[in-house]
C-alpha positions in Angstrom: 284.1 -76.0 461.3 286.0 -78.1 458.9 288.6 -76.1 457.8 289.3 -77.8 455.1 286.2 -76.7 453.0 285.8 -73.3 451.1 284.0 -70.9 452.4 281.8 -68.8 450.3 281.0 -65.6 451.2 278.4 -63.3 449.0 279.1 -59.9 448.1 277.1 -57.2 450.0 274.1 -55.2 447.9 274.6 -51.6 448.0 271.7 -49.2 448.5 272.4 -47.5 445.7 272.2 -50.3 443.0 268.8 -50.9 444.1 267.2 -48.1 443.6 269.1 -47.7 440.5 266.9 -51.4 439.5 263.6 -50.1 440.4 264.2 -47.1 438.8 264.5 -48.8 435.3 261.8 -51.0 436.1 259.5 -47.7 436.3 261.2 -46.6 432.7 260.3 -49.7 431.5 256.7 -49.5 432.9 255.8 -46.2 431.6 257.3 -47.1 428.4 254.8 -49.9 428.1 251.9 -48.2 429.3 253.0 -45.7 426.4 253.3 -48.0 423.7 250.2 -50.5 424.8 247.9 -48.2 422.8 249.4 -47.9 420.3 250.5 -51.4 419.8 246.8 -52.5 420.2 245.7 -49.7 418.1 248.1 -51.3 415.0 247.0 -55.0 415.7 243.6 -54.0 415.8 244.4 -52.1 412.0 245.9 -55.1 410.8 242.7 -57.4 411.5 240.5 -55.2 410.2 242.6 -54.8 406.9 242.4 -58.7 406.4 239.0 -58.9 407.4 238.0 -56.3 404.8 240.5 -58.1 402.1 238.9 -60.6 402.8 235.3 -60.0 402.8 235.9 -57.6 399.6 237.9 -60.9 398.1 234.6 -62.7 399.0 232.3 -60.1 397.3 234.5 -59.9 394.2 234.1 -63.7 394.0 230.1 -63.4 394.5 229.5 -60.7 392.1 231.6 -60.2 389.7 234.0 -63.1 389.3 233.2 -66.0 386.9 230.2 -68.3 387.9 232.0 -71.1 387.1 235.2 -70.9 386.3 235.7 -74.2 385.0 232.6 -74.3 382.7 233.2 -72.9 379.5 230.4 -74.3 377.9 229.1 -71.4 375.4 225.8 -69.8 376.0 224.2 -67.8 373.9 222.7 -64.8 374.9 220.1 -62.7 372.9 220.1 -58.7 374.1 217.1 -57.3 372.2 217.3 -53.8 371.5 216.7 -50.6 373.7 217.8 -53.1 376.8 219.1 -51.0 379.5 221.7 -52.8 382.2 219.2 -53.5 384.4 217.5 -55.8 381.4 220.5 -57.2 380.3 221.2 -58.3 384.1 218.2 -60.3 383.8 218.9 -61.9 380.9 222.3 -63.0 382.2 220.8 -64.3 385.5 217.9 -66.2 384.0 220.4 -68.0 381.0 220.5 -70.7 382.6 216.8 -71.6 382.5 215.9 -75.1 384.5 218.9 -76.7 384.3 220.5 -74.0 386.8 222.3 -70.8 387.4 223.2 -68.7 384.6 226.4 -66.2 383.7 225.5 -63.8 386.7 225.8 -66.6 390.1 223.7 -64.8 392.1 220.3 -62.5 392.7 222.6 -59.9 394.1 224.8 -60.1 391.1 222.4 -58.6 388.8 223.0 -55.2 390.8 226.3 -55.4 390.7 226.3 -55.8 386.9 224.4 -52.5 386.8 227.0 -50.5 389.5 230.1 -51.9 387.4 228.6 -50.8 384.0 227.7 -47.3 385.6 231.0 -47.0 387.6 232.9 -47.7 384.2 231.0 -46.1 382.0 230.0 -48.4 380.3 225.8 -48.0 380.0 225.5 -46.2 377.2 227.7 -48.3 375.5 226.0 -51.4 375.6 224.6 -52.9 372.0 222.1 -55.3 371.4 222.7 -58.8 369.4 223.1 -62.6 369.8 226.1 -62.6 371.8 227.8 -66.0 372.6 228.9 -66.4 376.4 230.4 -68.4 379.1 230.0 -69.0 382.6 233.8 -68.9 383.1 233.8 -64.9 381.9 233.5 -62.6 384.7 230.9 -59.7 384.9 234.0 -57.1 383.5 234.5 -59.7 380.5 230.8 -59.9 379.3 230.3 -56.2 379.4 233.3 -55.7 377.3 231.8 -58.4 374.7 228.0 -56.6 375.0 230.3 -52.9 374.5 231.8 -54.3 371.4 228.7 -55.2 370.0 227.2 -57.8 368.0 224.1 -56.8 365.1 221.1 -58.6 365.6 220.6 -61.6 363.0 218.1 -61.4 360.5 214.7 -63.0 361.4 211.9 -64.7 359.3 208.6 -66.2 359.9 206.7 -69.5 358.8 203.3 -70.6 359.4 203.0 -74.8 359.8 198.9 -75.5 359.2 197.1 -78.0 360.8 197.4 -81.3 358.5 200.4 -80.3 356.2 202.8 -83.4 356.2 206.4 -83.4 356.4 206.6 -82.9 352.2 204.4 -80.0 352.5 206.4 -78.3 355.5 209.8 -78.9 353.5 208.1 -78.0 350.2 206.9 -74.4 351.9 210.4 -74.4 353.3 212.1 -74.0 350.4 208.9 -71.5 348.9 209.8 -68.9 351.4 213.8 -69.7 350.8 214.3 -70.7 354.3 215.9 -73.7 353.2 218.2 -73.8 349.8 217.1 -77.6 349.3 214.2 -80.4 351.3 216.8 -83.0 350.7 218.4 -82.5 354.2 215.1 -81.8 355.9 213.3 -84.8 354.7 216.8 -87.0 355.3 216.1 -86.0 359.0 212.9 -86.1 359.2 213.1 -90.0 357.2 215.1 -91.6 360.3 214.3 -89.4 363.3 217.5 -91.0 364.8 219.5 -87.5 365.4 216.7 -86.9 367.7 215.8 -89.7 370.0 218.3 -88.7 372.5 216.4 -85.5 373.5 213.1 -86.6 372.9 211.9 -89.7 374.8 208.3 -89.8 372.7 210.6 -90.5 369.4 213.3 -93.0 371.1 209.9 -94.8 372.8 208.5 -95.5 369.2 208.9 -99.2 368.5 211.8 -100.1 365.5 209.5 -102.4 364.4 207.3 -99.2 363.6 210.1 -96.4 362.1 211.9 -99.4 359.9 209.1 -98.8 357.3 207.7 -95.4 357.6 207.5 -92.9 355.2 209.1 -90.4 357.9 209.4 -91.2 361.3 208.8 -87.5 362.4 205.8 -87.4 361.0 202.7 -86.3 363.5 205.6 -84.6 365.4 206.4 -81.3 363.7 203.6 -79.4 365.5 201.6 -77.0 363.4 202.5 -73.2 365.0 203.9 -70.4 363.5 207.9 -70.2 364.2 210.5 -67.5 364.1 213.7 -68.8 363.4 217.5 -66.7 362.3 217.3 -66.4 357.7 220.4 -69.2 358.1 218.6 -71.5 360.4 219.8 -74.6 359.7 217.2 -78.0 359.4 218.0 -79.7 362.7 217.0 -76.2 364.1 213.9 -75.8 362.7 212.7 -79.7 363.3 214.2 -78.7 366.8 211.9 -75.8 367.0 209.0 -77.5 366.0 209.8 -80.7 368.0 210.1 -79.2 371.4 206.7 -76.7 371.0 205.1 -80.7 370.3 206.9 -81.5 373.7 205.5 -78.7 375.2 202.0 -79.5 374.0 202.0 -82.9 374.5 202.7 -82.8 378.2 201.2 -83.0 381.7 197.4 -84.3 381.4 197.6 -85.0 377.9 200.4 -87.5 378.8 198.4 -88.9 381.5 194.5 -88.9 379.7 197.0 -91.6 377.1 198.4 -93.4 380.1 194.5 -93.4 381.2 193.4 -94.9 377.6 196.3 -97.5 377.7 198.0 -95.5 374.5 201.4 -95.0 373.9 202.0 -91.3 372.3 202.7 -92.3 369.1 199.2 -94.0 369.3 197.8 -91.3 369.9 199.6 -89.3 367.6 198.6 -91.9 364.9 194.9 -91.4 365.8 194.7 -87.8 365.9 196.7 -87.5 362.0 193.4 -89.4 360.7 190.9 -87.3 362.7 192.9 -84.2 361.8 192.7 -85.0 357.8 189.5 -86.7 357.6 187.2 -84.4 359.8 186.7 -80.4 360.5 187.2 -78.9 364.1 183.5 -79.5 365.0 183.6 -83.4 363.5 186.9 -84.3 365.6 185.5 -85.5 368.5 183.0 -87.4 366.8 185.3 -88.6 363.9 187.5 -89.9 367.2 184.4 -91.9 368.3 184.0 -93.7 364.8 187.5 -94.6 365.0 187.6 -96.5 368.6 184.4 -97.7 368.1 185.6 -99.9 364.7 189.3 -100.7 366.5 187.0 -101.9 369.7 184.8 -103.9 367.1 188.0 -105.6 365.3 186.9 -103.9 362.0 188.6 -102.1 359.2 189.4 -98.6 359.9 188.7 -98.1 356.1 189.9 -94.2 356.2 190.8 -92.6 352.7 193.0 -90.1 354.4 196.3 -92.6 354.8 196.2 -94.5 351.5 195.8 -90.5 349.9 199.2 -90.3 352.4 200.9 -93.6 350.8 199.5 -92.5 346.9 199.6 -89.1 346.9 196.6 -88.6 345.7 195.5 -85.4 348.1 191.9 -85.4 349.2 190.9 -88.1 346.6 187.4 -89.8 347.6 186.8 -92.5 344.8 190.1 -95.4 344.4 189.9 -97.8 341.9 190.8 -101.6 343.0 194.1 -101.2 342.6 194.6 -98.5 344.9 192.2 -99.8 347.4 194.8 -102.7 347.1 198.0 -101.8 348.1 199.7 -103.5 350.2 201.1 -100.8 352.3 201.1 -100.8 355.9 199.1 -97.8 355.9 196.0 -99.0 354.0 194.1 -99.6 356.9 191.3 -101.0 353.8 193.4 -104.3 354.5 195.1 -104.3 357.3 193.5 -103.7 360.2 194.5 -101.3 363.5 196.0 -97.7 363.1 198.3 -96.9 360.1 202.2 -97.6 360.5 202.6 -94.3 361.1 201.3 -90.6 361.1 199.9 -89.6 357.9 199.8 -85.6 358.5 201.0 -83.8 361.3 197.7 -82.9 363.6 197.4 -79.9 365.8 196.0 -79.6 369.6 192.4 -80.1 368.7 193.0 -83.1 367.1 195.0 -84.4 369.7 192.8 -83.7 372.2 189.5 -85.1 370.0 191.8 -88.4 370.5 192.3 -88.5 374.1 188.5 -87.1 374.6 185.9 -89.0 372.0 182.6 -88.2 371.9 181.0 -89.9 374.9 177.7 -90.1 373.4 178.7 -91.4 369.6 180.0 -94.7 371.7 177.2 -95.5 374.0 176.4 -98.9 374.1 173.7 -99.8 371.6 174.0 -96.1 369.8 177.5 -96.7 368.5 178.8 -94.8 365.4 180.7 -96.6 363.0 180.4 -94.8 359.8 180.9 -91.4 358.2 180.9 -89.9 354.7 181.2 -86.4 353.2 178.4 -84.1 352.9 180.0 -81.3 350.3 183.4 -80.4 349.9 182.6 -76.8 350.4 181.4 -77.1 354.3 183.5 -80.0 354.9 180.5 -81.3 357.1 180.0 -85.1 357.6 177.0 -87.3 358.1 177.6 -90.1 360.9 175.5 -93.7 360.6 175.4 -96.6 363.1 174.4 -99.1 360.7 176.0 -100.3 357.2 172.7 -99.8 355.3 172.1 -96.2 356.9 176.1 -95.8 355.9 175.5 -96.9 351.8 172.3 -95.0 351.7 174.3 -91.4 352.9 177.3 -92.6 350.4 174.6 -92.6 347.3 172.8 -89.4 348.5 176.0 -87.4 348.5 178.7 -88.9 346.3 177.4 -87.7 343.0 178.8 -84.1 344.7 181.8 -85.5 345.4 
């Protein structure tokens, strides 16, 4: 052995530290095995309290938190009377109509409405009225507007017949003191152009067509009877009466004009001269007459649209003059539909124009004349033949 290196010697383990070791490492065991339960028992706690923060967070957000937050486009909301939550619900769910969701987000929402308002104490509270909403107010918010209350506007009702023009409708307008003046309505009604944007059958008529017409709306105000708030302003009642046309002049009417090769104002056009010039059971045959000259390259010869550009109401007998003018109407000189609409027709009359009577344009028994029987009846007399047409004319002017 080198006796130069150290030697190192390690110290001896006594018995008694040992046990004194394992001893604390049983302590520490059973201390564990203590404590493990309840450890588990408190992590276990915690999860479930996030999870049901969570999941109530995510319920609060689904039923009764804004439905967009970001949108606060306003929305107004009519709650008619004796509406109960449950109603009202509805009417918050459904406000958006086609284009989407409304101020309640979901299905589920709509009971959740009805809890809150219960839980508050709120149902009994709510008040009917025209309420004006957003999509960024939460279920809470709109319950406190509906609680304030709003009293329902003031209503009033208008009949639009068959036939009236635009002058007449303004004219009865003012009558039943919807409107204070027609100067605003018929300024509208003149151009059209605040309304081509939202409705393609306007923007598609041809400038070449609206530069000159007497109104450009004209044939477009549909004949119906409306219900509209005592300060309704004009663009909302040409509104009104624009989109009930829209929702007329839709689906298979659209596509028996696409069928015919027509445009809609074409048809439109059409059906104002069958609508003034014929009664309900004449339409269909009055239509006939009408295609039968265009497809012939004649003369419509109508009175109906130069009594439009005169005037001169339901007048039958025109001197020279009249039978004259020069306006783009007078379809005695110029030949093919009128400029424009010269009354605005209703559904039979629209539909005589898309559906002529078959028979009245058979070839070889083709109609292309007509005359009045008697003003009382209204009824005509048809003739395929000029002669057939002068010899009618003489038997019944003289009642004329």
């Amino acid at each position: 052995m080198d006796e130069n290196k150290d030697t190192i010697i390690a110290p001896a383990i006594k018995e008694e530290d040992l046990q004194e070791e394992e001893e604390n490492k049983g302590n520490k065991w059973r201390e564990y095995k203590t404590w493990r339960p309840i450890i588990i028992w408190a992590a276990s706690a915690v999860i479930a309290i996030g999870l049901v923060i969570g999941v109530f967070a995510g319920l609060k957000d689904m039923l009764i938190s804004p439905a967009d937050k970001n949108d606060a486009t306003p929305v107004i909301v009519e709650i008619p009377r004796g509406s109960g939550a449950s109603t009202i619900a509805k009417i918050l769910y459904e406000s958006g109509g086609e284009d989407g969701e409304g101020l309640i987000k979901h299905s589920i929402g709509k009971a959740a409405f009805k809890i809150y308002v219960d839980f508050t104490g709120n149902s009994s509270k709510l008040k009917a009225g025209t309420y004006i909403l957003s999509k960024n107010m939460s279920i809470p918010q709109m319950v406190s507007v509906i609680c304030e209350g709003n009293p329902v506007k003031e209503t009033v009702r208008f009949t639009i017949v068959e036939g009236m023009t635009i002058e007449d409708i303004a004219k009865k307008l003012v009558e039943q003191s919807i409107l204070d003046s027609e100067s605003e309505f018929l300024s509208l009604c003149k151009t059209g152009s605040e309304f081509k944007s939202s409705y393609a059958f306007i923007n598609d008529i041809p400038s070449m067509l609206t530069e000159n017409r007497k109104y450009v709306l004209e044939g477009y105000l549909f004949p119906d009877t409306y219900e509209v708030y005592v300060d309704a302003t004009p663009r909302t009642i040409i509104t009104k009466m624009l989109d009930r046309f829209a929702e007329i002049f839709s689906g298979e009417l659209v596509e028996a004009a696409e069928a015919k090769g027509m445009t809609v104002d074409e048809i439109v056009r059409m059906a104002s001269i069958i609508e003034k010039e014929a009664k309900t059971k004449d339409f269909n045959k009055v239509a006939s007459v009408l295609y039968n000259r265009l497809d012939a390259d004649m003369l419509i010869q109508s009175d109906a649209p130069l009594n439009y550009i005169l005037g001169t109401g339901d007048k039958l007998n025109f001197t020279p003059t009249e039978l004259a003018n020069n306006s783009l109407y007078n379809t005695y000189i110029h030949k093919g539909l009128p400029l424009g609409a010269i009354c605005n027709p209703g559904e039979a009359a629209i539909k005589a124009a898309l559906e002529p009577d078959e028979e009245y344009m058979e070839e070889g028994n083709k109609y292309y004349y007509f005359c009045l029987t008697t003003h009382e009846t209204g009824a005509l007399i048809f003739a395929k033949t000029l002669d057939e047409h002068n010899a009618n004319v003489e038997k019944y002017k003289p009642g004329w």
